[in-house]
N, C-alpha and C positions, 0 to 999 in steps of 0.2 A: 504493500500500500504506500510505504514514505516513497521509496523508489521512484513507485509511479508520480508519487507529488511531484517529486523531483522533476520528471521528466517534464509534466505539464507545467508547469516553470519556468521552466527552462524555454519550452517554444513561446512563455510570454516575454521574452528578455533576461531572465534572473541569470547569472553562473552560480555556481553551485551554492558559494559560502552566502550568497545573498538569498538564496532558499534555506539554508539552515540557520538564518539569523531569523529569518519572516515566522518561520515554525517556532523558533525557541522565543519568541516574542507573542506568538499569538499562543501557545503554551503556557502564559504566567502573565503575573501583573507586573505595571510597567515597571522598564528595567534601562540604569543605563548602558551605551553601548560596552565600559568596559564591563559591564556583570553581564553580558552577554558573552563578551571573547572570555572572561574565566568561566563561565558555564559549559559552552561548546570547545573550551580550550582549543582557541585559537587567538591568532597574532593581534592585539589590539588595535594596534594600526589598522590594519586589514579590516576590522570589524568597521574602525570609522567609517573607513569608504563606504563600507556594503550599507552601513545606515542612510551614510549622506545621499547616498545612489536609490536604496529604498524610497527614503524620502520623496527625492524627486520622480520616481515611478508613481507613488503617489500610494504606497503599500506599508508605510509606516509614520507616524506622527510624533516630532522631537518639542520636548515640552521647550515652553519658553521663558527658560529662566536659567541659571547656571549650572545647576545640576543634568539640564538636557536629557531626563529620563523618556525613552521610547518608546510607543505604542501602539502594535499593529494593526493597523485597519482593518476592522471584520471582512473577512473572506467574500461577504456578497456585494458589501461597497466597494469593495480594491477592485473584484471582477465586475462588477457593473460600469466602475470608472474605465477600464483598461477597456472592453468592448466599447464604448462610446470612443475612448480614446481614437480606437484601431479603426472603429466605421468610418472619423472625419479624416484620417490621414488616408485611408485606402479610398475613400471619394476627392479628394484632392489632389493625390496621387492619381485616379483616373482620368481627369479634367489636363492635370502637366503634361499626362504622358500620349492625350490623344491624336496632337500634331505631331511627334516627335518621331522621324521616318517615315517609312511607308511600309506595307503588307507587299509581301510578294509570293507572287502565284509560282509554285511547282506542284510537282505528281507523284512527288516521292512520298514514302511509308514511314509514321515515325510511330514509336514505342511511348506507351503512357507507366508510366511507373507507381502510379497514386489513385488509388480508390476515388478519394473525390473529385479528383480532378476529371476522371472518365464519367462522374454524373454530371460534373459542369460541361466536360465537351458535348455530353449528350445532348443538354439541355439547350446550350448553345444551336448545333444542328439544329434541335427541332423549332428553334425559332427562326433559323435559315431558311428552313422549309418553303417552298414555295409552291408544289403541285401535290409529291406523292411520299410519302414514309413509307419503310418497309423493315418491320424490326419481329426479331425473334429473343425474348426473352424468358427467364425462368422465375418461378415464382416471387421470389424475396425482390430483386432489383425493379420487378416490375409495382410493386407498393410502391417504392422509392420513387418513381417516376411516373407513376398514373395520372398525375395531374399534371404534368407536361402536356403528355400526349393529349387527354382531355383538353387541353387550351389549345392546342394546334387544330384539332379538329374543331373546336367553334368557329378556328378565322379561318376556315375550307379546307384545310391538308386532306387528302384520301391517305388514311391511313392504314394499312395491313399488319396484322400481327399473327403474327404464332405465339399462343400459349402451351402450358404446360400442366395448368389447370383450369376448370371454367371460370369466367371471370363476364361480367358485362360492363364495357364500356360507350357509351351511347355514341353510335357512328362511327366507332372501328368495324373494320372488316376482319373477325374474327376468325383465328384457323386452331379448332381445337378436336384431338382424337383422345377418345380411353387408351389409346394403349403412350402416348405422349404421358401422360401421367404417372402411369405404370415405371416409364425408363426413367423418372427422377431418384427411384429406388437407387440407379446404378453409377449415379454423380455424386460426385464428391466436391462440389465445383457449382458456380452461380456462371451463367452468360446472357452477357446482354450483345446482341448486332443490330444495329441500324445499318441502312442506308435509305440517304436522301436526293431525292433528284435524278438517280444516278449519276452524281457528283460528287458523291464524298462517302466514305464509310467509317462505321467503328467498331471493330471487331472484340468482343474483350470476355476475359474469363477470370474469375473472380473466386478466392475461396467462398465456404458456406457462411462466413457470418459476414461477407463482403470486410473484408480488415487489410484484407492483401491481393496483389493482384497476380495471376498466374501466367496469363500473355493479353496486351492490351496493344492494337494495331488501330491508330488513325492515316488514313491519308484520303488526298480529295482526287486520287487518280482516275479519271474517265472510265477509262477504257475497262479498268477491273469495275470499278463502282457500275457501270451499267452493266455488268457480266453478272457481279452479285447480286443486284438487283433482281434482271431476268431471273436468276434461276431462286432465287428465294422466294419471289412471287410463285414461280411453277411448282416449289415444294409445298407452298402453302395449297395450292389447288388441290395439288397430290392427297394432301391431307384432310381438304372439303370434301372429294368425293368418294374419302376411306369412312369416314363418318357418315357420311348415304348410304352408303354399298348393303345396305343389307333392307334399304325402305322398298317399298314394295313399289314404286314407281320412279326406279333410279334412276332408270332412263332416263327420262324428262329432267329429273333433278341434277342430274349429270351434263342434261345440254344447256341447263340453263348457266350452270356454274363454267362451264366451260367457253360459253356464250360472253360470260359479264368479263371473262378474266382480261388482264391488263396484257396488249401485247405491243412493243414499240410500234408498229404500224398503225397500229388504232386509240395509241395518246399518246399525250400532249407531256413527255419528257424532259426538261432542260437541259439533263446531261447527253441524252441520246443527240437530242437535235443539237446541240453541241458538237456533237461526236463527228457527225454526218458533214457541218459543215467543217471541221479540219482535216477528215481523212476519204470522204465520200467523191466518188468522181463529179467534178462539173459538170 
């Protein structure tokens, strides 16, 4: 448990000895910083700092009078301050940083190394979105992100989904079979795939309590991005008319599904037509 304190600490700015002063401070009534360094027996110099340093994080309180006994700020005021802190520098920071260079377009594959970062890419895409989604996910990741996808389909995206249990989403285009269910028995492992447009995908595989990531592949390359697309759309099909196959007027059911499905000749693409105008003959 300290360990862990430690750590989360630490990604808010502390080093170490300014985490085991914060503790041995919020630990007791107040103290000055040298009965700190002979409690924690450490350097008292060194205690100074880490007080004067607290201080100005805003995690500790130095009385004001000569004795300078210190006080540290209950745990939900320090983190209520340090979250405000961190929202006005990361929107200020957003504001500096939006003229600075420019975005450049390649086709190359890069690797995501970070859980969250892969539901902000996701989320990101699916605000990109501008005709078609096309995502196969498994159950846990898809909580995390239902209400994405719900807000892209308000502002028109055609969405497609492969589940992996039943789930209703108003105005997805759902692909769910029993035996899809069945093979979550045999994963050890969360995936979530999009792809958008056929311009960009995000491949990714995730342990079960999503904490770490097992391979995570973004890139906005065409040519695969429309390959995936096609053939993830034709597996979901694959899997509308496993889930008919046994009603008693498949038939029909089968040409109707086969009838609605998405094929580049019959929409309205971005990436395909894209595609078409930089490799297609004139």
């Amino acid at each position: 448990m300290k360990a862990s304190i430690y750590d989360n600490l630490s990604d808010l700015g502390f080093n170490f000895l300014e985490s085991e002063v914060y503790l041995e401070l919020l630990a007791n009534e107040p103290m000055t910083a040298y009965r700190v360094a002979k409690n924690i027996n450490k350097p008292t110099a060194n205690v100074y700092k880490a007080v004067d340093s607290l201080s100005e994080k805003g995690a500790v309180l130095i009385e004001d009078n000569t004795k300078r006994k210190c006080k540290a700020v209950p745990p939900e005021e320090f983190i209520n301050h340090m979250e405000k802190s961190l929202l006005t520098k990361t929107k200020n920071l957003k504001e500096q940083l939006k003229d600075v260079g420019k975005i450049y377009y390649d086709e190359l594959g890069y690797s995501i190394e970070s859980v969250s970062l892969v539901f902000e890419r996701f989320e990101t895409m699916m605000n990109q979105c501008k005709k078609i989604a096309v995502i196969d996910i498994f159950p846990e990741p898809l909580q995390r992100v239902k209400h994405i996808i719900e807000r892209a389909i308000r502002r028109g995206v055609d969405v497609h989904i492969q589940v992996y249990e039943p789930i209703d989403i108003k105005g997805a285009n759902i692909s769910y079979t029993d035996a899809a269910s069945e093979s979550l028995k045999y994963w050890e492992s969360q995936q979530l795939n999009l792809i958008i447009d056929g311009e960009q995908h995000l491949l990714t595989l995730m342990n079960n309590k999503l904490t770490s990531i097992l391979q995570a592949k973004w890139s906005n390359n065409l040519y695969v991005s429309c390959l995936l697309l096609a053939g993830t759309i034709r597996e979901q099909v694959v899997i509308q008319l496993m889930q008919k196959m046994h009603e008693p007027d498949f038939a029909n059911l089968a040409r109707g599904i086969l009838e609605n499905q998405k094929f580049f000749f019959n929409s309205e693409i971005p990436g395909v037509e894209l595609l078409f105008k930089l490799y297609s003959r004139s």
